[in-house]
C-alpha positions as CSV (number, residue, x, y, z in Angstrom):
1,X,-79.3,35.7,-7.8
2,X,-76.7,36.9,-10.9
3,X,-77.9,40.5,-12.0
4,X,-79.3,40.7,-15.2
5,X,-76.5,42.1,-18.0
6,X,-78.1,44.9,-18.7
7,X,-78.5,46.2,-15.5
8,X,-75.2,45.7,-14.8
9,X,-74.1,47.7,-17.8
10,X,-76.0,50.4,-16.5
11,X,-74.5,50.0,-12.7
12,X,-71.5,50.2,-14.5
13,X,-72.0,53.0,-17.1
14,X,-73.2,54.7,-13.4
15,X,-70.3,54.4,-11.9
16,X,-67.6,55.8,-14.7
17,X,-70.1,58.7,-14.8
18,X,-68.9,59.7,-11.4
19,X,-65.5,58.5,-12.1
20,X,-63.9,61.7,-13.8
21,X,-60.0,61.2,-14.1
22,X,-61.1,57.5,-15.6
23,X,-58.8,55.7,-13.3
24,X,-61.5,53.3,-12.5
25,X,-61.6,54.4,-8.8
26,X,-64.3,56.8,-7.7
27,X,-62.8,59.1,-4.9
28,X,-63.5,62.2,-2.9
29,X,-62.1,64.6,-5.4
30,X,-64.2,63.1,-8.1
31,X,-67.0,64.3,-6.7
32,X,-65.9,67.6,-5.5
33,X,-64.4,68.2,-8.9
34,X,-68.2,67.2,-10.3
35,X,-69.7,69.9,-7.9
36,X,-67.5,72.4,-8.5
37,X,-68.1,71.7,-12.6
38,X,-71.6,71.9,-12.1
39,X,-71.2,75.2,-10.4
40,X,-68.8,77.0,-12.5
41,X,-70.9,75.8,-15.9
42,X,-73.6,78.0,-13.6
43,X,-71.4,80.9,-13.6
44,X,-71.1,80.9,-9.7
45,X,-68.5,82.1,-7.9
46,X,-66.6,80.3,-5.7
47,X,-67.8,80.9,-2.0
48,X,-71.1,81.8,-3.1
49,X,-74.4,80.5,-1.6
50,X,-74.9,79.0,-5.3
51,X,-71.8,77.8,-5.5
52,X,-71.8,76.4,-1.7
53,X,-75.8,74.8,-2.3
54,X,-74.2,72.8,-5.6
55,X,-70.7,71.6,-3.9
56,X,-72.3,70.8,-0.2
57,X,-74.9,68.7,-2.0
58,X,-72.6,66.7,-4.1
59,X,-70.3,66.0,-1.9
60,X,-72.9,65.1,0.8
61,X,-73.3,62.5,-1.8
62,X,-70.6,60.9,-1.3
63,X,-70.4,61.5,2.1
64,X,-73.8,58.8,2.2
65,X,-72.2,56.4,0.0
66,X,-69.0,56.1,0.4
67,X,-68.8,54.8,3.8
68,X,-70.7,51.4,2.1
69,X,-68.9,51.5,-1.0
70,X,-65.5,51.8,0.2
71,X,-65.1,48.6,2.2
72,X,-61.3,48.1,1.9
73,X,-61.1,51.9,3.8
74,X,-58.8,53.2,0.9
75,X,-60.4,56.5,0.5
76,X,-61.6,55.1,-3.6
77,X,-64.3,53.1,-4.6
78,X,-63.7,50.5,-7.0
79,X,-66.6,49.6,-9.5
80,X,-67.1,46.2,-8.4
81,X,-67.1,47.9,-4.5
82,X,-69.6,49.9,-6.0
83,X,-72.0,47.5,-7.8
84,X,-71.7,45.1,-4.7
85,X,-73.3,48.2,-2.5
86,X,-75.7,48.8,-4.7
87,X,-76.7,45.6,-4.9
88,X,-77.2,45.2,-0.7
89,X,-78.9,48.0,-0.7
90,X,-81.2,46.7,-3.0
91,X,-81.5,44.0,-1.4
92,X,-83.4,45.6,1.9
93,X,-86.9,45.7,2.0
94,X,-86.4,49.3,2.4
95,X,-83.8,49.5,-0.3
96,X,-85.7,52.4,-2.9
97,X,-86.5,54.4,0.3
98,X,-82.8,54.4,1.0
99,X,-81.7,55.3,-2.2
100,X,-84.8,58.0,-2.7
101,X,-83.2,59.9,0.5
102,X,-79.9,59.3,-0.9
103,X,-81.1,60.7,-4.3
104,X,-82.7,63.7,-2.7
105,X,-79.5,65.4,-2.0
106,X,-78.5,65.0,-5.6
107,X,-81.9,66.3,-7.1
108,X,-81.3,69.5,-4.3
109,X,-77.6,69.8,-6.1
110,X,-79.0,69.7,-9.7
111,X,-82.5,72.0,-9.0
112,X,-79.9,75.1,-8.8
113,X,-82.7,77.7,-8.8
114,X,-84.2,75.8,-5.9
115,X,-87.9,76.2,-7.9
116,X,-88.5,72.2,-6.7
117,X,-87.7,70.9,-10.7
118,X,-85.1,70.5,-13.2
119,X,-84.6,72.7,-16.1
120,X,-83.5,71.6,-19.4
121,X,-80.9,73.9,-18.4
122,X,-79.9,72.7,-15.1
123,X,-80.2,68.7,-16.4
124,X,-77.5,69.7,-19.6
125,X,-75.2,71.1,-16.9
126,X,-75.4,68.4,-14.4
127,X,-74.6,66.0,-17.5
128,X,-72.0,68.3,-18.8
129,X,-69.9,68.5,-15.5
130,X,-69.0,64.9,-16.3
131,X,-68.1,65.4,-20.2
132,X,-71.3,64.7,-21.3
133,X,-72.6,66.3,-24.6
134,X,-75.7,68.9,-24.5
135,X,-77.1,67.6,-27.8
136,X,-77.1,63.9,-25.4
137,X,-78.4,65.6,-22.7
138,X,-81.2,67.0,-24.5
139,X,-82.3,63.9,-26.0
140,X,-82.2,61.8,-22.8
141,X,-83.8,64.8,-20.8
142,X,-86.7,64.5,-23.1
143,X,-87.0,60.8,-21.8
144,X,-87.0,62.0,-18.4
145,X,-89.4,64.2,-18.1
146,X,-92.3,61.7,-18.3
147,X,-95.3,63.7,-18.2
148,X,-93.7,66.3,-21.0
149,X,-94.2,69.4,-18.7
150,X,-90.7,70.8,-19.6
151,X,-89.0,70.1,-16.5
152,X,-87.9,67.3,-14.5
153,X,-90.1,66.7,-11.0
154,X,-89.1,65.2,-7.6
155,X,-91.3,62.5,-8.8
156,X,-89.9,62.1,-11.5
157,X,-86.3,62.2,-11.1
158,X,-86.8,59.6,-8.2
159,X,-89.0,56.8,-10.6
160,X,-86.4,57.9,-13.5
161,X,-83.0,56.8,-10.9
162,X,-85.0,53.9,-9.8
163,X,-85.4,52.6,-13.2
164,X,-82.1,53.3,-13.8
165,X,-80.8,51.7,-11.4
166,X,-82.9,48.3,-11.5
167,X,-85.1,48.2,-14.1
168,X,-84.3,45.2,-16.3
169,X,-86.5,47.0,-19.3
170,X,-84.6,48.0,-22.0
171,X,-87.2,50.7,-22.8
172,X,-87.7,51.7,-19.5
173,X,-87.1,55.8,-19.6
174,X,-84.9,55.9,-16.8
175,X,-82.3,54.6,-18.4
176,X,-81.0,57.5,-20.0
177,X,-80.4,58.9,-16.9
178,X,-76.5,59.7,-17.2
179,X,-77.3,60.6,-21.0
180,X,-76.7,57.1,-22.4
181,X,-78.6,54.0,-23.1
């Protein structure tokens, strides 16, 4: 079955997120790069058990895809290497219980405080490690946080990536995600 445009915009918009020199591969040092931007935007110093919680979780990111993603074993991750993982995954019957594990480790990287919820704060940063504006990331955080607490939950941050993701509704919340729509 072909994947719906828009979702495939999104897969793609996904994917350059993470892909910070814009070379259109996704690498290692991308994401080590995005850690460490998230943790010096928090004013940790490096070696820190801040600065180690934020890095080790990002990295164990990619550490979880990768291995799928990369399927000529280069060491990069092309975008079409990328959307065709996400779309097997998908595919399993157990495909959003994959990627909720997979997504835990990144919600653990962006709840800094380690208070179980994303700030305002900590969702601006998270977006601004990859260039992303604060006035952006305020507007799309306010889609995110569904039931207008002022934070992000686990439950929340898991049915937001999932709509991301998959959701072929153009209104769905979710899809501002990464800060764009």
């Amino acid at each position: 079955m072909a994947l719906n445009y828009f979702v495939k915009r999104k897969r793609v918009l996904g994917f350059y997120f993470f892909d910070l020199t814009k070379d259109g591969l996704v690498r290692a040092e991308d994401i080590e790069t995005f850690g460490k931007n998230i943790a010096a935007k928090m004013n940790f110093q490096s070696g820190s058990d801040n600065y180690k919680k934020v890095t080790t979780g990002t990295n164990s990111y990619w550490a979880a895809f990768a291995p799928a993603s990369d399927t000529n074993g280069d060491g990069s991750v092309t975008c079409d290497e990328f959307l065709s993982a996400l779309s097997k995954v998908f595919a399993l019957p157990n495909g959003k219980q994959i990627m909720e594990q997979l997504n835990t480790t990144m919600f653990d990287a962006m709840d800094v405080n380690g208070n179980g919820s994303i700030s305002l704060d900590e969702y601006t940063i998270f977006l601004a490690a990859a260039g992303v504006s604060a006035e952006t990331a305020q507007r799309a955080f306010r889609k995110l946080d569904l039931d207008s607490s002022g934070v992000i939950s686990r439950g929340e941050f898991s049915q937001n990536i999932w709509d991301y993701w998959t959701s072929e509704d153009p209104t769905a919340r979710g899809n501002w995600f990464f800060g764009n729509n």
